[in-house]
C-alpha positions as CSV (number, residue, x, y, z in Angstrom):
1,X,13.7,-14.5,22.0
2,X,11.9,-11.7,20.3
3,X,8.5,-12.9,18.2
4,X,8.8,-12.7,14.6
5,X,7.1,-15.0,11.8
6,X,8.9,-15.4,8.3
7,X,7.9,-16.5,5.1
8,X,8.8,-17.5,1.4
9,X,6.9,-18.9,-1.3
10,X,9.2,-21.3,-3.8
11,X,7.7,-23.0,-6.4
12,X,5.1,-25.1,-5.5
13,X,6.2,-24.9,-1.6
14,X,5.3,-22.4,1.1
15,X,7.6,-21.9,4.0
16,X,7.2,-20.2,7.1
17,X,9.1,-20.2,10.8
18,X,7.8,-19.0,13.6
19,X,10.2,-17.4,16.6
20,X,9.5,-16.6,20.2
21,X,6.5,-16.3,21.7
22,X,4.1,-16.1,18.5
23,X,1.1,-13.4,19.0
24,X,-1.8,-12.2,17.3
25,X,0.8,-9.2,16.5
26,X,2.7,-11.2,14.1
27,X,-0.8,-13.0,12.5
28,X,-1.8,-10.5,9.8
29,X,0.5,-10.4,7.3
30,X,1.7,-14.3,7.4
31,X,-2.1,-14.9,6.9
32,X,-2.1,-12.6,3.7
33,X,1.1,-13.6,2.3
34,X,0.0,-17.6,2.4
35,X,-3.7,-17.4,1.8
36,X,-2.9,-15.1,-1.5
37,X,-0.3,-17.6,-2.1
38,X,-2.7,-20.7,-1.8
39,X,-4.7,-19.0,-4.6
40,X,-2.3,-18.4,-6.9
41,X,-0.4,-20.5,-9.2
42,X,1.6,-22.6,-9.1
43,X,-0.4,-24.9,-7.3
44,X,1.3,-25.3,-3.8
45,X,2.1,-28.8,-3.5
46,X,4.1,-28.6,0.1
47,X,3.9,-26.0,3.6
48,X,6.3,-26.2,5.9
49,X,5.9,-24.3,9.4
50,X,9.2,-24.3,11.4
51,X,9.0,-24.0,15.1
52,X,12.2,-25.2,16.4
53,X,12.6,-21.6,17.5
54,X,8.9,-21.3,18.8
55,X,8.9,-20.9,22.5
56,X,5.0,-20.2,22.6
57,X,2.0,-20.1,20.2
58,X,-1.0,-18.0,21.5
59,X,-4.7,-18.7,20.3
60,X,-4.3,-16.4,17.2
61,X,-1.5,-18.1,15.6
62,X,-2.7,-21.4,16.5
63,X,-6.0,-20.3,14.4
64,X,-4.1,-19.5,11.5
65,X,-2.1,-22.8,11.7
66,X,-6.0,-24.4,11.3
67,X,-7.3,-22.2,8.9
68,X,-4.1,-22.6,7.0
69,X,-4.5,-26.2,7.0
70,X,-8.6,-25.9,5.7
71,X,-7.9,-23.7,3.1
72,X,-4.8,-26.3,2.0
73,X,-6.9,-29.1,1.7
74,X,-10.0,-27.1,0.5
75,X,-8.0,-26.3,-2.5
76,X,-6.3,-30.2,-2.8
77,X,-3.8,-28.3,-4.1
78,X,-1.9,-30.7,-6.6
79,X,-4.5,-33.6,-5.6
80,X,-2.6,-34.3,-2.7
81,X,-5.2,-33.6,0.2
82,X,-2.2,-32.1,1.7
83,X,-1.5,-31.4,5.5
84,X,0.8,-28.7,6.8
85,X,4.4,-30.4,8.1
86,X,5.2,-28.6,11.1
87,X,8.8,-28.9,11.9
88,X,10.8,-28.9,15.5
89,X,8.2,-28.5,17.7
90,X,9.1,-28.4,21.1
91,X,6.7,-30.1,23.8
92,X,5.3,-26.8,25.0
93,X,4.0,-25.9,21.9
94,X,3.0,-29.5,21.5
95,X,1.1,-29.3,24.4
96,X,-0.5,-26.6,23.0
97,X,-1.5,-28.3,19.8
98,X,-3.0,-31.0,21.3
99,X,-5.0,-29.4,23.9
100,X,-6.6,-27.1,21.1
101,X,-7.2,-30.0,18.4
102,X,-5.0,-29.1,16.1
103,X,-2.7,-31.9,16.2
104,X,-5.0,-34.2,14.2
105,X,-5.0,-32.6,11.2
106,X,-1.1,-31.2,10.9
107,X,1.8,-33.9,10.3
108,X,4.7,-33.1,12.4
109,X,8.3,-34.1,11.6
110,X,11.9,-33.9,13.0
111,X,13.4,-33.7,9.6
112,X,16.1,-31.5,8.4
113,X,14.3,-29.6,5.4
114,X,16.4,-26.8,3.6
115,X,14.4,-23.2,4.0
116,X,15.4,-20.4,1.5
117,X,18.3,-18.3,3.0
118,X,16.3,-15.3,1.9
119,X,12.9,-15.7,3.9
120,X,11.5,-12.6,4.3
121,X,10.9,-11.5,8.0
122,X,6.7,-10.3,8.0
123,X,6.6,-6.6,10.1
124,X,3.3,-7.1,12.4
125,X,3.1,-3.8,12.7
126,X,-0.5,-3.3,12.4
127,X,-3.0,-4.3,14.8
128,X,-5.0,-7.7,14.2
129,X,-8.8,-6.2,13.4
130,X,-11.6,-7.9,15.8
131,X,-12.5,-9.4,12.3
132,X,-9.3,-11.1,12.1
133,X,-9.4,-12.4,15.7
134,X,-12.7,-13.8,15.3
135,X,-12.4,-15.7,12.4
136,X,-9.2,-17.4,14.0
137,X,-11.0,-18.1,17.1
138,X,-13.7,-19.5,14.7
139,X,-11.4,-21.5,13.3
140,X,-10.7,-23.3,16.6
141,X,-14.3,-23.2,17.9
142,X,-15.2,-25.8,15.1
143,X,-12.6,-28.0,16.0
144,X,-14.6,-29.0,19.0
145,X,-17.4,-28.6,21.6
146,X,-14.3,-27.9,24.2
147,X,-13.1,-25.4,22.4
148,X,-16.6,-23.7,21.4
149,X,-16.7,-23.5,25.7
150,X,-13.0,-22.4,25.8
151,X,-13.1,-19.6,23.3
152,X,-17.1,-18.7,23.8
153,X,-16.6,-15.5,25.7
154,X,-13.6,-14.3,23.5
155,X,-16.0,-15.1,19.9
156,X,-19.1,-13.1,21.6
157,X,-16.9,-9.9,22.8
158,X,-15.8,-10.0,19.6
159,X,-18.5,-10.5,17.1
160,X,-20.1,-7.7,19.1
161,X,-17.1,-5.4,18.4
162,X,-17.3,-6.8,14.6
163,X,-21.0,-5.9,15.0
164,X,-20.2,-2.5,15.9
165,X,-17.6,-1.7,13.9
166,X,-19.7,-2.7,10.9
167,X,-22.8,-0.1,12.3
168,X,-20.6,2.5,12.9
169,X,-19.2,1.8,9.0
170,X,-22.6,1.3,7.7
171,X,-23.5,4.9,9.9
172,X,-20.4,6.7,8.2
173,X,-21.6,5.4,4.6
174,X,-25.1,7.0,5.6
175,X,-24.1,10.4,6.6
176,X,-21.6,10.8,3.4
């Protein structure tokens, strides 16, 4: 099944659905489209993330489900202290969510909730910036000292690409 991540804001609810095997590829613009979402008004009361046609999540996607989920509550958008409800998750992904923490803080349900027939399919088209990997790995570091070991290598390659990408900004800025 071919990735692809979808997305629709309605009212007070964000939905998403995630298909095939989820990458860092599809990551960039769901995160925009929900975090700009989140800040907006309407208050989001309700986000639902369908995986019932997720065969696997990778690292980067299951960052954005976390930061997702602490931005949500940060806001206690409606006074709800809400939690994401992630819907039809298979075991593999399950697996997944529990090895990585995650499934503590999400509420996951088998119920039959009605999407928009118009979700709009996100292109991932652009690459995800080392910036955008490391604050999704970031996300999962802080979830636990297992996952600060697990992810340790990734986060130091990539704050030192971060790092470098920032002197080589900071060089260009200089020499203008």
């Amino acid at each position: 099944m071919e990735e692809a991540v979808f997305y629709k804001s309605e009212g007070n609810t964000i939905f998403m659905k995630a298909t095939g095997h989820v990458t860092a590829l599809a990551c960039p613009p769901l995160k925009a489209a929900v975090f700009a979402r989140l800040e907006s008004q309407p208050l989001v009361e309700r986000v639902y993330l369908d995986l019932s046609a997720c065969e696997y999540m990778d690292s980067t996607f299951l960052g954005l489900i976390v930061g997702t989920q602490k931005r949500f509550a940060r806001l206690d958008c409606a006074g709800m202290q809400g939690r994401i409800v992630l819907l039809g998750v298979n075991d593999a992904c399950k697996g997944l969510l529990r090895t990585i923490g995650v499934l503590g803080m999400v509420e996951l349900s088998d119920a039959l909730v009605a999407f928009p027939g118009d979700i709009e399919r996100l292109s991932g088209e652009s690459r995800a910036s080392a910036r955008f990997l490391l604050d999704a790995h970031e996300e999962l570091s802080d979830l636990s000292d297992d996952n600060k070991k697990r992810f340790s290598t990734l986060t130091a390659v990539l704050k030192s690409a971060v790092d470098a990408q920032s002197d080589c900004a900071d060089g260009e800025r200089k020499g203008r």
